[in-house]
N, CA and C atoms as a LAMMPS dump frame, in Angstrom:
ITEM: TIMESTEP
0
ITEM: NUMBER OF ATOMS
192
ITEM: BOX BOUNDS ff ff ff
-5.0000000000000000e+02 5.0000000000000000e+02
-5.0000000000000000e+02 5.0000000000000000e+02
-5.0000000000000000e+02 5.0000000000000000e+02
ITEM: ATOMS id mol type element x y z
1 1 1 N 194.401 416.106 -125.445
2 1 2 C 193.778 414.802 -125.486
3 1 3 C 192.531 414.879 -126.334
4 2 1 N 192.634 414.647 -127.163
5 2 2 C 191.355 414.835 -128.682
6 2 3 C 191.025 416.544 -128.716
7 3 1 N 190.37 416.568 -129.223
8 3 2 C 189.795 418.002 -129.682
9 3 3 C 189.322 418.574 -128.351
10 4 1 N 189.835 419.696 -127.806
11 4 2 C 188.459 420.433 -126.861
12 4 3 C 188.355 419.445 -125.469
13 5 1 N 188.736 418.529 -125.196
14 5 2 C 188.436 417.365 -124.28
15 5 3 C 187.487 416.081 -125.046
16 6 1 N 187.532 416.128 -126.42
17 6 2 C 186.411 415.11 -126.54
18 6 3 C 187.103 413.789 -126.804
19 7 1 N 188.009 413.575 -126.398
20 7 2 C 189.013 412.565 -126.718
21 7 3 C 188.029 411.648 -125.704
22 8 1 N 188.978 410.175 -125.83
23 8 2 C 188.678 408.786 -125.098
24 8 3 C 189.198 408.985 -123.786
25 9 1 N 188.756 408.408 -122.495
26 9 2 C 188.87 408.48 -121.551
27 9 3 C 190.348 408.13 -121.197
28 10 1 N 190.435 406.731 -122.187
29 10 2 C 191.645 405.752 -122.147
30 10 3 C 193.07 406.805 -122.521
31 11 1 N 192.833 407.744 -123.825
32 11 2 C 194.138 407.9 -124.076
33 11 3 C 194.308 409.769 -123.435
34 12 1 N 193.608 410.017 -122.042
35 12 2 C 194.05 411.132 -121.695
36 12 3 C 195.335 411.135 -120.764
37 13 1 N 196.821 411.844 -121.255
38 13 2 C 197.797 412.097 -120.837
39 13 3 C 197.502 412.893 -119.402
40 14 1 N 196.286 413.018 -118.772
41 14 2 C 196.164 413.854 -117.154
42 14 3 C 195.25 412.937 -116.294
43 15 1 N 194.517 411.988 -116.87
44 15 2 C 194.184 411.255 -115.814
45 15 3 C 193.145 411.438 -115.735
46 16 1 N 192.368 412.519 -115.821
47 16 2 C 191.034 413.245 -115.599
48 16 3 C 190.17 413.128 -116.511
49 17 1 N 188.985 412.889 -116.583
50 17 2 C 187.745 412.55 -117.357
51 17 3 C 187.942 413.187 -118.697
52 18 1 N 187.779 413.316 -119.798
53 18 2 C 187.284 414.609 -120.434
54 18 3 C 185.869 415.149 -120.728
55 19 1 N 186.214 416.786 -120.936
56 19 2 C 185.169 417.193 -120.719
57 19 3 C 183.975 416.786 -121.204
58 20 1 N 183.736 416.236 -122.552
59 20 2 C 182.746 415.504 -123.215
60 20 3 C 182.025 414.356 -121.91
61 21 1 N 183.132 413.463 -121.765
62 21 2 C 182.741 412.461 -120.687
63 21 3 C 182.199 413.163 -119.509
64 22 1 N 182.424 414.029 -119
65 22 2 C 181.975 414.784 -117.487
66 22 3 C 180.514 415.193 -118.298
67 23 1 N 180.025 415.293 -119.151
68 23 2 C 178.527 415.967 -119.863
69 23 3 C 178.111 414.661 -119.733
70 24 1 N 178.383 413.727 -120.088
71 24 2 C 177.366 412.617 -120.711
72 24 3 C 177.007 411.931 -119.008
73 25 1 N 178.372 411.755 -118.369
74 25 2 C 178.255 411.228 -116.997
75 25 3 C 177.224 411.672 -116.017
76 26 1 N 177.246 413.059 -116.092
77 26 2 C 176.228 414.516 -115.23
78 26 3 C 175.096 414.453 -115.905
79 27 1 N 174.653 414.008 -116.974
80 27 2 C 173.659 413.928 -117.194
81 27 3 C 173.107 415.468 -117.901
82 28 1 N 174.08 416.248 -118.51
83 28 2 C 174.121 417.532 -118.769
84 28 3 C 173.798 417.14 -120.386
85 29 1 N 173.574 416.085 -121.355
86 29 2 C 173.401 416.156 -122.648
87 29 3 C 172.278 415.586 -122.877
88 30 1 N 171.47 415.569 -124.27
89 30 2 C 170.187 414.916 -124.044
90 30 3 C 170.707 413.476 -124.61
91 31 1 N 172.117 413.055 -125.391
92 31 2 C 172.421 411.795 -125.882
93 31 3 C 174.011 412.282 -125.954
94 32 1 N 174.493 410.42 -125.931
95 32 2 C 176.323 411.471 -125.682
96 32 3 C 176.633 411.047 -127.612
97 33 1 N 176.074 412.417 -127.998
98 33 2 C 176.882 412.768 -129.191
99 33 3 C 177.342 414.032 -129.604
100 34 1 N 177.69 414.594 -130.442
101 34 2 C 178.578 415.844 -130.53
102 34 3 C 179.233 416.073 -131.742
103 35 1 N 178.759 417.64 -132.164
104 35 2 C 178.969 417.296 -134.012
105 35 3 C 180.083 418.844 -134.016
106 36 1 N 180.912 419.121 -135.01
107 36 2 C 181.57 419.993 -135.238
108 36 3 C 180.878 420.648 -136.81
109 37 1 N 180.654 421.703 -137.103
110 37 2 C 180.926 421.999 -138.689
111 37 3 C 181.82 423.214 -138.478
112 38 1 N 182.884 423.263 -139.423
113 38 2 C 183.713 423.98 -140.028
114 38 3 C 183.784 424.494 -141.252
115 39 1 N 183.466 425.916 -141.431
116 39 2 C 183.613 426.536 -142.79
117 39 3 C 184.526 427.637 -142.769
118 40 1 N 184.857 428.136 -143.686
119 40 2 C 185.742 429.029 -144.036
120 40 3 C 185.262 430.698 -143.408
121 41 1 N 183.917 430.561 -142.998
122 41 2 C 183.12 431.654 -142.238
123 41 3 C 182.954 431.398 -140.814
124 42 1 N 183.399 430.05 -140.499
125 42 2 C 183.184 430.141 -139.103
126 42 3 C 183.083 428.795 -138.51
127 43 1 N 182.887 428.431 -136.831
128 43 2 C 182.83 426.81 -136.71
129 43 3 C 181.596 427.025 -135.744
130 44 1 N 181.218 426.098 -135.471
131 44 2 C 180.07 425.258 -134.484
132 44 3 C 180.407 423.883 -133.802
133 45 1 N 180.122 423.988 -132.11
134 45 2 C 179.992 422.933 -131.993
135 45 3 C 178.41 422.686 -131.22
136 46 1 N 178.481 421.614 -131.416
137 46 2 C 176.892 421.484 -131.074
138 46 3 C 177.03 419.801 -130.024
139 47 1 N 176.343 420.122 -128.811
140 47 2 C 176.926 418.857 -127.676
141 47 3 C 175.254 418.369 -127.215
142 48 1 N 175.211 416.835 -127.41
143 48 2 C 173.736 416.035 -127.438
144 48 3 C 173.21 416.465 -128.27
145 49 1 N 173.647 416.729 -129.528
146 49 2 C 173.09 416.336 -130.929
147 49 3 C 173.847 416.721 -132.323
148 50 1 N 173.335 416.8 -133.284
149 50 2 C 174.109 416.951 -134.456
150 50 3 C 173.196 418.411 -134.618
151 51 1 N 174.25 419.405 -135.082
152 51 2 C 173.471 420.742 -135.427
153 51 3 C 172.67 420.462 -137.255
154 52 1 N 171.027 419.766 -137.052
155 52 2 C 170.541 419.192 -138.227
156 52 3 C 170.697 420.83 -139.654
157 53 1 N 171.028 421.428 -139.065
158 53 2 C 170.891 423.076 -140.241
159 53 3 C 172.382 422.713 -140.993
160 54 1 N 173.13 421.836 -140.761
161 54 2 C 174.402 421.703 -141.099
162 54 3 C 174.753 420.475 -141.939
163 55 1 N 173.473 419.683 -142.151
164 55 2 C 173.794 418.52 -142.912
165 55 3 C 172.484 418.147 -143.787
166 56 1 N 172.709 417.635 -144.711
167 56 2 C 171.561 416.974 -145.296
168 56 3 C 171.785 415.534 -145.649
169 57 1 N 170.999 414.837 -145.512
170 57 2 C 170.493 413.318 -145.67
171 57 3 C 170.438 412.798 -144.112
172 58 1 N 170.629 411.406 -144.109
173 58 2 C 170.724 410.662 -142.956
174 58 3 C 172.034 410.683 -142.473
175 59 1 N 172.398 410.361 -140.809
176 59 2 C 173.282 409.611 -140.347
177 59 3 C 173.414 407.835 -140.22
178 60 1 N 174.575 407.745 -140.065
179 60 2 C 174.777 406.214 -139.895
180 60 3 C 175.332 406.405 -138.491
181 61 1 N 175.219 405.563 -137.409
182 61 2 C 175.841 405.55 -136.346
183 61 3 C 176.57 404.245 -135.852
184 62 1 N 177.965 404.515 -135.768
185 62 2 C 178.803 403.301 -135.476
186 62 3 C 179.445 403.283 -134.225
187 63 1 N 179.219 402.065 -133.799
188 63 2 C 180.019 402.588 -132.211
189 63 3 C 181.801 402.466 -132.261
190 64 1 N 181.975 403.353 -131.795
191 64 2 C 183.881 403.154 -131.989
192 64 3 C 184.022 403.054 -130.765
């Protein structure tokens, strides 16, 4: 159900929260966002924020 649990609540095939959602709910993130980078050396995930060493310029934030 999405990546890792970070899928939508709506389209999980078990019924059960995902794990992303159980962080933001518990109060375990400092904001419910969550960034991936992927390189050919290696991945990151980074949960209540964007890992900023991994991007340059601004974000735009859209609600989906």
């Amino acid at each position: 159900d999405g990546l890792m649990g970070m899928g939508y609540p709506a389209i999980s095939s078990y019924g059960a929260l995902p794990v992303f959602n159980t962080f933001v709910s518990q109060g375990q993130t400092d904001a419910g966002v969550f960034g991936f980078k992927l390189t050919s050396s290696g991945a990151e995930l980074t949960i209540g924020s964007v890992g900023q060493s991994a991007v340059s310029g601004d974000f735009t934030y859209a609600p989906v």
